[in-house]
N, CA, C, O and CB atoms as a CASP TS submission, in Angstrom:
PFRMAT TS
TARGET T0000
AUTHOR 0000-0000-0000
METHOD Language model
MODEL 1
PARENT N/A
ATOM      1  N   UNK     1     -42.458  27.533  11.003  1.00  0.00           N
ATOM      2  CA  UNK     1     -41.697  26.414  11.501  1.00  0.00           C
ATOM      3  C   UNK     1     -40.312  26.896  11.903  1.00  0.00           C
ATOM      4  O   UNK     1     -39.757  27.801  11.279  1.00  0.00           O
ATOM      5  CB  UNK     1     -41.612  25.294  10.450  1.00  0.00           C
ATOM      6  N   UNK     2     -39.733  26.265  12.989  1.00  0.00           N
ATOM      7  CA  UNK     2     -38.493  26.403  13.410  1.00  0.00           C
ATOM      8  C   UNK     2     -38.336  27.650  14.250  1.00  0.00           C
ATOM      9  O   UNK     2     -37.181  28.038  14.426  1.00  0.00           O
ATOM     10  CB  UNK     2     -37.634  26.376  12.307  1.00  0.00           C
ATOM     11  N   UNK     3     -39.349  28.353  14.807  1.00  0.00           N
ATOM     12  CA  UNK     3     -39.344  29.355  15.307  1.00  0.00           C
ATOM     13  C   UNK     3     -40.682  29.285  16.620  1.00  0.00           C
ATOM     14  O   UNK     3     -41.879  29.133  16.376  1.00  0.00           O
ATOM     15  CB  UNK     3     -39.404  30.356  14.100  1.00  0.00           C
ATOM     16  N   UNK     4     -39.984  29.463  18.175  1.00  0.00           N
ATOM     17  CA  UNK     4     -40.969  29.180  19.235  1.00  0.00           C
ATOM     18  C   UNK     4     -40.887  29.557  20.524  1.00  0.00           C
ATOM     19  O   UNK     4     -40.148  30.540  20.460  1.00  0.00           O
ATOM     20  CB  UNK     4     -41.129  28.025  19.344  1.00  0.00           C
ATOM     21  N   UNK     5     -41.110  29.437  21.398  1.00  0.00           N
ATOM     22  CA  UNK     5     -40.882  29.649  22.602  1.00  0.00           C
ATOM     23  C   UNK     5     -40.975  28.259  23.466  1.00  0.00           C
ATOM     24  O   UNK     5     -41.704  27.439  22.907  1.00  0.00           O
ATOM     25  CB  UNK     5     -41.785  30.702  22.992  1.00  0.00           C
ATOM     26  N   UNK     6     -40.502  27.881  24.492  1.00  0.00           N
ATOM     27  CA  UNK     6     -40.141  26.766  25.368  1.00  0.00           C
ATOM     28  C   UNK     6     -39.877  27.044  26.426  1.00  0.00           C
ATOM     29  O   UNK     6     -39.326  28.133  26.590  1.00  0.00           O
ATOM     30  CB  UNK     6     -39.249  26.071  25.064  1.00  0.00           C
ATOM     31  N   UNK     7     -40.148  26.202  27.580  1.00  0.00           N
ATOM     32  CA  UNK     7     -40.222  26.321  28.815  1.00  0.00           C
ATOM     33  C   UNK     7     -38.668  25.779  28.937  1.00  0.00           C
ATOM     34  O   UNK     7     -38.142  25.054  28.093  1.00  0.00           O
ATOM     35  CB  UNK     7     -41.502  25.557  29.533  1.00  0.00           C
ATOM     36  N   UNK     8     -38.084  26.214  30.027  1.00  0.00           N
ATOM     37  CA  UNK     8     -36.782  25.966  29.853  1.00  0.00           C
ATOM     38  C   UNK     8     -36.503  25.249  31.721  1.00  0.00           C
ATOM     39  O   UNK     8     -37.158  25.666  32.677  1.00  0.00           O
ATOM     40  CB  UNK     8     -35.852  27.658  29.249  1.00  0.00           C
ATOM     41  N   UNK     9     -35.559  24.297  31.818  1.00  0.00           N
ATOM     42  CA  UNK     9     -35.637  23.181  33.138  1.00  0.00           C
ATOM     43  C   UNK     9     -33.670  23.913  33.329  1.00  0.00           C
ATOM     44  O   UNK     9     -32.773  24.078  32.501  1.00  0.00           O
ATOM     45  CB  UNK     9     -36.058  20.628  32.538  1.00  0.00           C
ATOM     46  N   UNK    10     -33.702  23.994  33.833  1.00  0.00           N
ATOM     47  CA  UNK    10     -31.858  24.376  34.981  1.00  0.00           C
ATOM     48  C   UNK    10     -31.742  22.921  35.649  1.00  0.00           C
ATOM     49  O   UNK    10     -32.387  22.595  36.646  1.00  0.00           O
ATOM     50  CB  UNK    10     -31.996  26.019  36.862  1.00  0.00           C
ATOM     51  N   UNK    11     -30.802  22.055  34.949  1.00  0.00           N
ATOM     52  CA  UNK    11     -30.349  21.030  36.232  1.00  0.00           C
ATOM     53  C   UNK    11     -28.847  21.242  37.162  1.00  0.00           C
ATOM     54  O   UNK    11     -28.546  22.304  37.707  1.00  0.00           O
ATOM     55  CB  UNK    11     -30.190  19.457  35.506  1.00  0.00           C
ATOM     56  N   UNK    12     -28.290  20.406  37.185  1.00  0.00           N
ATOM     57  CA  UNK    12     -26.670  20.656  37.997  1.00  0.00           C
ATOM     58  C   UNK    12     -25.953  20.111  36.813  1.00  0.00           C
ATOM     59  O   UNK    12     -26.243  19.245  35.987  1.00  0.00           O
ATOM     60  CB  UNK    12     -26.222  19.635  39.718  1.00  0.00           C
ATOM     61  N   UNK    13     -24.505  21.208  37.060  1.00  0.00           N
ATOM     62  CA  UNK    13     -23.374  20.555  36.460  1.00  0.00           C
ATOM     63  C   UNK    13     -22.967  19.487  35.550  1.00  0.00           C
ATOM     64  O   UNK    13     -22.415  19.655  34.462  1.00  0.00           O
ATOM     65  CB  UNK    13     -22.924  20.304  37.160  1.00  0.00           C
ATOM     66  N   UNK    14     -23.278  18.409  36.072  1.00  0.00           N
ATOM     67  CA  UNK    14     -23.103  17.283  35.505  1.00  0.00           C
ATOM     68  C   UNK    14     -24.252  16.530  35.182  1.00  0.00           C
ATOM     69  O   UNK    14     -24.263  15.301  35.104  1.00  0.00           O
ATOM     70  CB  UNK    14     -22.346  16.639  36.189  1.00  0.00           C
ATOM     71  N   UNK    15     -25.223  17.275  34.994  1.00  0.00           N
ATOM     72  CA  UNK    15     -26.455  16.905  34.190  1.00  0.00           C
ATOM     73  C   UNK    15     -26.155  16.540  32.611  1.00  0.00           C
ATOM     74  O   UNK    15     -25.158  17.127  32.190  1.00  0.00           O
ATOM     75  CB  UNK    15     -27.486  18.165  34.261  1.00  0.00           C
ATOM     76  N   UNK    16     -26.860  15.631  31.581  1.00  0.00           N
ATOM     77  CA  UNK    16     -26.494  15.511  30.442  1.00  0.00           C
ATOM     78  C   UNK    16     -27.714  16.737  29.759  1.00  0.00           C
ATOM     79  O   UNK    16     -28.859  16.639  30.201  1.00  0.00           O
ATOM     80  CB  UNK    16     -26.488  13.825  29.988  1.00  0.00           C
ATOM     81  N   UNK    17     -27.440  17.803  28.748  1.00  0.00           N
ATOM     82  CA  UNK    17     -28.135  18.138  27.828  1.00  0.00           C
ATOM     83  C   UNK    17     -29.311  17.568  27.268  1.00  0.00           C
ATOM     84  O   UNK    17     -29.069  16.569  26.590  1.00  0.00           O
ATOM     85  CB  UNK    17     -27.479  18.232  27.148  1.00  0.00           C
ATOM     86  N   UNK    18     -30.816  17.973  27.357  1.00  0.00           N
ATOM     87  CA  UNK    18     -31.393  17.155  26.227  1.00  0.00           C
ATOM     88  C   UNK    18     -32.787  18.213  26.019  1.00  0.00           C
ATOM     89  O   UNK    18     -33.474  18.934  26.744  1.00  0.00           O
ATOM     90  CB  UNK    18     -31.764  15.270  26.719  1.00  0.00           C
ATOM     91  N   UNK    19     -32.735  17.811  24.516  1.00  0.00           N
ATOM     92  CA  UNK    19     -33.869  18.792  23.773  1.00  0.00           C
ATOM     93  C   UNK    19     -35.276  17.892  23.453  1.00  0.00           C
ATOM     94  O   UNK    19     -35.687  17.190  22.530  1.00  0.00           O
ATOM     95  CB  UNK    19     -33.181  19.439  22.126  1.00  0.00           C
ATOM     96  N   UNK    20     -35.727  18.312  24.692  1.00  0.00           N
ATOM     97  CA  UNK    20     -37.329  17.441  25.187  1.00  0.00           C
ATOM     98  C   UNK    20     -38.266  17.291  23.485  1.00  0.00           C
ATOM     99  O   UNK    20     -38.063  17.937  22.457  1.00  0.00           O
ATOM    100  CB  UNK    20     -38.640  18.887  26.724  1.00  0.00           C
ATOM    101  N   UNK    21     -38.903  16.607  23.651  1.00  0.00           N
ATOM    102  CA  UNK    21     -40.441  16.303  22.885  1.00  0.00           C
ATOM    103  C   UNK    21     -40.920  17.595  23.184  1.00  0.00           C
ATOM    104  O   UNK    21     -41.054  18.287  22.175  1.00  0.00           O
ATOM    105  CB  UNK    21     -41.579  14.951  23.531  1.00  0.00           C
ATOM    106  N   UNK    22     -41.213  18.127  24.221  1.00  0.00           N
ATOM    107  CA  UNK    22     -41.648  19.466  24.510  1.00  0.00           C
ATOM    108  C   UNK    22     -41.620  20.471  22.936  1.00  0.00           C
ATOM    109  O   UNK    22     -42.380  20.666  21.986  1.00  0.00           O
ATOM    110  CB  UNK    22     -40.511  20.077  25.802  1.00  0.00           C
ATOM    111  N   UNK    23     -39.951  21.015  23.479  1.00  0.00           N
ATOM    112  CA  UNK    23     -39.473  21.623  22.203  1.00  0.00           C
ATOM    113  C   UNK    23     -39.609  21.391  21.308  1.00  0.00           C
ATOM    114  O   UNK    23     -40.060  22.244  20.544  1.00  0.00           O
ATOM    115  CB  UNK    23     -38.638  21.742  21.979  1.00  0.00           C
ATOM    116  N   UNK    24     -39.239  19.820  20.753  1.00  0.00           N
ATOM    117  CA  UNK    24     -39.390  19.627  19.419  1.00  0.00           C
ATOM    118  C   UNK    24     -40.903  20.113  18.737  1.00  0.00           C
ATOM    119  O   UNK    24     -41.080  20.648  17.642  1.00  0.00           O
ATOM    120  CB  UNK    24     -39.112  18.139  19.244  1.00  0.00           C
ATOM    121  N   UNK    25     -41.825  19.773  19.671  1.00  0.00           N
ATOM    122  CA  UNK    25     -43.087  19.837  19.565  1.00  0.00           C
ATOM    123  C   UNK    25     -43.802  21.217  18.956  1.00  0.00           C
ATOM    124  O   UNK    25     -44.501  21.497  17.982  1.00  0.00           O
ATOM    125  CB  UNK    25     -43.479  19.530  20.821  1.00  0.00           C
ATOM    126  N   UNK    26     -43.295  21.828  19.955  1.00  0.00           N
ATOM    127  CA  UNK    26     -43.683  23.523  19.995  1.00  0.00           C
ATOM    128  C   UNK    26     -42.408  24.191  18.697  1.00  0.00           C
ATOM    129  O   UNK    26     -42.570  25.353  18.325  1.00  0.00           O
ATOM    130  CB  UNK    26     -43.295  24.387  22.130  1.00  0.00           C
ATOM    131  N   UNK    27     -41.167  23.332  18.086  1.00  0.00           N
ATOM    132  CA  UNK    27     -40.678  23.779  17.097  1.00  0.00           C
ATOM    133  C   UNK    27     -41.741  23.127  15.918  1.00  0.00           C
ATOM    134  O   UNK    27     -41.711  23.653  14.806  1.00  0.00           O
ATOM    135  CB  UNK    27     -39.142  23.436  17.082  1.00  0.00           C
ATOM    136  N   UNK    28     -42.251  22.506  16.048  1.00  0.00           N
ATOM    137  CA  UNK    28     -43.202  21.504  14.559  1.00  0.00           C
ATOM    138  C   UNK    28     -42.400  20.972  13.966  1.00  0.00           C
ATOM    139  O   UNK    28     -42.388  20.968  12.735  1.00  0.00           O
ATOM    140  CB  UNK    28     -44.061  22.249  13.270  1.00  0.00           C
ATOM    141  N   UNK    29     -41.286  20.228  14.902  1.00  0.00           N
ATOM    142  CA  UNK    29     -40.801  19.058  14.496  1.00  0.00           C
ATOM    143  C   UNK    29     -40.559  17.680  15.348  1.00  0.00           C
ATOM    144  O   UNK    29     -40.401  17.536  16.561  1.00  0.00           O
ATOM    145  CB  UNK    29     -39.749  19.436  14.029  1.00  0.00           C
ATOM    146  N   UNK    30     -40.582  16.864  14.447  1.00  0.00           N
ATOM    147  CA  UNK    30     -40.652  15.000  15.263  1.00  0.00           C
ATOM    148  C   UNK    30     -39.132  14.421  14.794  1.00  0.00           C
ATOM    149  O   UNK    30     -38.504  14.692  13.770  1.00  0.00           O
ATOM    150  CB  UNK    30     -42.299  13.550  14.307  1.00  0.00           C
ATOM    151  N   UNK    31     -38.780  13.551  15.881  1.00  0.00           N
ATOM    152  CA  UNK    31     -37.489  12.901  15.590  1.00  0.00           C
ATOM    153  C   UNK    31     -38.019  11.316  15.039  1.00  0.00           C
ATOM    154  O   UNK    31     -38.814  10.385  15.174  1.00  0.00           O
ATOM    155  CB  UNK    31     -36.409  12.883  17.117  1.00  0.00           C
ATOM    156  N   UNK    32     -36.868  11.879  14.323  1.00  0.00           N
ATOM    157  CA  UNK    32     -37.113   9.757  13.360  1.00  0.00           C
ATOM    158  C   UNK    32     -36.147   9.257  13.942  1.00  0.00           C
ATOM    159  O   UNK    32     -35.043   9.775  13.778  1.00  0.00           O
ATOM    160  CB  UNK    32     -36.774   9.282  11.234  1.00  0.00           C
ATOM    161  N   UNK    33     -36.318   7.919  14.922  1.00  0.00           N
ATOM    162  CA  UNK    33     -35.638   7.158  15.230  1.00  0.00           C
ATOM    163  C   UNK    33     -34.629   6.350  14.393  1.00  0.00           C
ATOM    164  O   UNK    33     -33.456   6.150  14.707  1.00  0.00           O
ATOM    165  CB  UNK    33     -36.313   6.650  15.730  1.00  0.00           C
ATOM    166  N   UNK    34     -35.390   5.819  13.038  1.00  0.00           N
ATOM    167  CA  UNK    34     -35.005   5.321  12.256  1.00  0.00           C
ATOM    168  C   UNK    34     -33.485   6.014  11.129  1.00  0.00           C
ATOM    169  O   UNK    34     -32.471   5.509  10.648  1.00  0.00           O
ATOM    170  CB  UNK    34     -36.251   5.104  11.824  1.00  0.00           C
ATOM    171  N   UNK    35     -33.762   6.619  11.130  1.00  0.00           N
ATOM    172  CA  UNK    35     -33.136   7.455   9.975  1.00  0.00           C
ATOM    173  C   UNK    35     -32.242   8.507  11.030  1.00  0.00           C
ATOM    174  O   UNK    35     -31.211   8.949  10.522  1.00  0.00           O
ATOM    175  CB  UNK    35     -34.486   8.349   8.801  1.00  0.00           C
ATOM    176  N   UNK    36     -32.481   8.860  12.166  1.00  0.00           N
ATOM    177  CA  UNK    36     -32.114  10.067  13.269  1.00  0.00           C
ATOM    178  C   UNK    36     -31.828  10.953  12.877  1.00  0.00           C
ATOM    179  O   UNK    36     -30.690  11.422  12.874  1.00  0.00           O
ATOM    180  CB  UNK    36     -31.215  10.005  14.120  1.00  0.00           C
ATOM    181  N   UNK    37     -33.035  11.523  12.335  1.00  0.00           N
ATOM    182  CA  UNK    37     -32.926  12.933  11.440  1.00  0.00           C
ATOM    183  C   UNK    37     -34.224  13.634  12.182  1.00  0.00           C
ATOM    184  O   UNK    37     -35.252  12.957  12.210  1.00  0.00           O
ATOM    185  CB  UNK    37     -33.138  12.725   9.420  1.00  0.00           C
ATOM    186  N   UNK    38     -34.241  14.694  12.669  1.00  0.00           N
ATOM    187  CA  UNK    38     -35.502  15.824  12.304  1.00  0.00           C
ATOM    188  C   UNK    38     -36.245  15.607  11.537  1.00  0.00           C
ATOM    189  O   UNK    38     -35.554  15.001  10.719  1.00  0.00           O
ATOM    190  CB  UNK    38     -35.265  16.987  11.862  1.00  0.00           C
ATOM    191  N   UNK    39     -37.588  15.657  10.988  1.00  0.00           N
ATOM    192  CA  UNK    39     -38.344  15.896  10.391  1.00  0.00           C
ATOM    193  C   UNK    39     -39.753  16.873  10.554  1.00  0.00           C
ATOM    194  O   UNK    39     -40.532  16.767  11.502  1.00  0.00           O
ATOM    195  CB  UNK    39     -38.374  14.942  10.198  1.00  0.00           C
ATOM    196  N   UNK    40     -39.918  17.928   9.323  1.00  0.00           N
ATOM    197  CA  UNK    40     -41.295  18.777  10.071  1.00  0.00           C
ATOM    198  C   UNK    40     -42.431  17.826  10.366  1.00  0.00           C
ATOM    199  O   UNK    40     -42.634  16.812   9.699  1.00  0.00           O
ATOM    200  CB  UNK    40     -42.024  20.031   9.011  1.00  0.00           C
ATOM    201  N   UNK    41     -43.293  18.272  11.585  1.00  0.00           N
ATOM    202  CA  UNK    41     -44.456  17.530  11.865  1.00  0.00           C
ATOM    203  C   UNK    41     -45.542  17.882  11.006  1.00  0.00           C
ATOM    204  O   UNK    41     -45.545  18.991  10.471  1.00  0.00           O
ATOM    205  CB  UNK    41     -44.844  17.678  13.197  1.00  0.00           C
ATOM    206  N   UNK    42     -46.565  16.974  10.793  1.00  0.00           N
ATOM    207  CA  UNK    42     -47.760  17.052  10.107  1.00  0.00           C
ATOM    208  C   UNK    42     -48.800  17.366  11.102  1.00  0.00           C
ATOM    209  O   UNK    42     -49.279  16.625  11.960  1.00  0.00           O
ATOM    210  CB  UNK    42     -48.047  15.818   9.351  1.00  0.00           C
ATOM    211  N   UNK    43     -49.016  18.369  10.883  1.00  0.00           N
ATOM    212  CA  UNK    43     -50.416  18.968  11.719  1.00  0.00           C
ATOM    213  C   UNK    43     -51.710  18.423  11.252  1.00  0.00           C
ATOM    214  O   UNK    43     -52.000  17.984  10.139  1.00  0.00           O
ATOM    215  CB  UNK    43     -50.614  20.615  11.551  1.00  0.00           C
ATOM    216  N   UNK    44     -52.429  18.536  12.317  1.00  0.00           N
ATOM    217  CA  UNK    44     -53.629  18.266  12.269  1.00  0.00           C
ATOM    218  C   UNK    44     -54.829  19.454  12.877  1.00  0.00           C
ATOM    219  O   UNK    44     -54.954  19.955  13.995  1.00  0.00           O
ATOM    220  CB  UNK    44     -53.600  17.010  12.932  1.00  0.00           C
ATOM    221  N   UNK    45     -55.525  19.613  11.742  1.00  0.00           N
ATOM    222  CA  UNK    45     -56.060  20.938  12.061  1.00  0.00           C
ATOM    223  C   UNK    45     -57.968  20.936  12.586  1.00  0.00           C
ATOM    224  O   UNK    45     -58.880  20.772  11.775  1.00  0.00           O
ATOM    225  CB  UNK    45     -55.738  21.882  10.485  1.00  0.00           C
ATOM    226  N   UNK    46     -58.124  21.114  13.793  1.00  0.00           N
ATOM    227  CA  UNK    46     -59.463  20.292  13.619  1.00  0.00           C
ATOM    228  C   UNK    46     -60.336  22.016  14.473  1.00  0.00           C
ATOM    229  O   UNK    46     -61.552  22.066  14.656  1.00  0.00           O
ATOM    230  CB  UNK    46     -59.518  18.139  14.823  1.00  0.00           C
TER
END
């Protein structure tokens, strides 16, 4: 966990920053809306 690789997007200048679902995803972690904390994801192993 916390360790990954990610596809990475270049916008302009005055673009705002943001760390996609993508990433979080491929880090094995989910954002809690509630609480707005990180949390590790629960895998599912099939």
């Amino acid at each position: 966990q916390g360790e990954g690789h990610t596809p990475v997007v270049l916008g302009e200048a005055d673009d705002h920053a943001l760390l996609g679902v993508v990433t979080l995803e491929i880090l094995g972690l989910i954002f809690n809306p509630f609480k707005r904390t990180l949390q590790p994801m629960r895998m599912l192993l099939v």
